[in-house]
N, C-alpha and C positions, 0 to 999 in steps of 0.2 A: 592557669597561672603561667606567664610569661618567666623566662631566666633570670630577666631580674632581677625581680619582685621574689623568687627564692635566695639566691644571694643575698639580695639585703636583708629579709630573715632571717638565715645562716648567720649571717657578720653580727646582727641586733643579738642576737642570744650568745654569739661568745663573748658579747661587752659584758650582758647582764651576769653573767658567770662568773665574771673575774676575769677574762682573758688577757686583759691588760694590765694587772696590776703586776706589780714586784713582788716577791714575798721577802721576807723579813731574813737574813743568813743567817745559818747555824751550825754555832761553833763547834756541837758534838757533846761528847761528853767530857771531854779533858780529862783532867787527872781525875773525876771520877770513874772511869771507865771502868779501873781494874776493882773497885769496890762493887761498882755495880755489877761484872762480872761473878765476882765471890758473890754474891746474894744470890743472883740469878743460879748460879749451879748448884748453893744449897737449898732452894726452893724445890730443885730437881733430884735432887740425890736421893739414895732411897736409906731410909734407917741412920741418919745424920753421916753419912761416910764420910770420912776426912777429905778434902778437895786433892791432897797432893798424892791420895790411892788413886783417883777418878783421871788424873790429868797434872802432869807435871808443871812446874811453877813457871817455867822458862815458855813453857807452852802458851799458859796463862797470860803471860807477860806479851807474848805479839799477839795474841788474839785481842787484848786492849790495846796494844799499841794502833792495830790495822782495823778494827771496829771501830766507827764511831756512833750511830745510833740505834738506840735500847733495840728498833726492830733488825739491825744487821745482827743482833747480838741473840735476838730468839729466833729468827731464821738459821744461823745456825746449831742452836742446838736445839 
């Protein structure tokens, strides 16, 4: 197989892939964030602990502010 004849294979399967396409933006979670925040840490907490023993509310508040998608928000915790 000459160079190419691999190159235009190469290029034919990143079309088929999607290579070219746009994908769609996204806004995040907006003012959900800090909701979805509270769920998420009571999902995690052990024996219903109130969130404001686990992690202070002001904490809370830029961790939504600065997160915006549910996977930045399970990586880190």
């Amino acid at each position: 197989m000459n160079r190419w004849s691999c190159s235009t294979i190469l290029l034919s399967a990143m079309e088929e892939i999607g290579h070219r396409t746009d994908p769609p933006p996204f806004e995040g979670l907006g003012e959900d964030a800090r909701a979805y925040l509270d769920w998420l840490l009571d999902q995690c907490a052990v024996d219903d602990a109130p969130l404001d023993e686990i992690i202070e509310p002001a904490a809370l508040d830029l961790l939504a502010e600065r997160l915006t998608t549910p996977l930045q928000f399970a990586e880190s915790f």
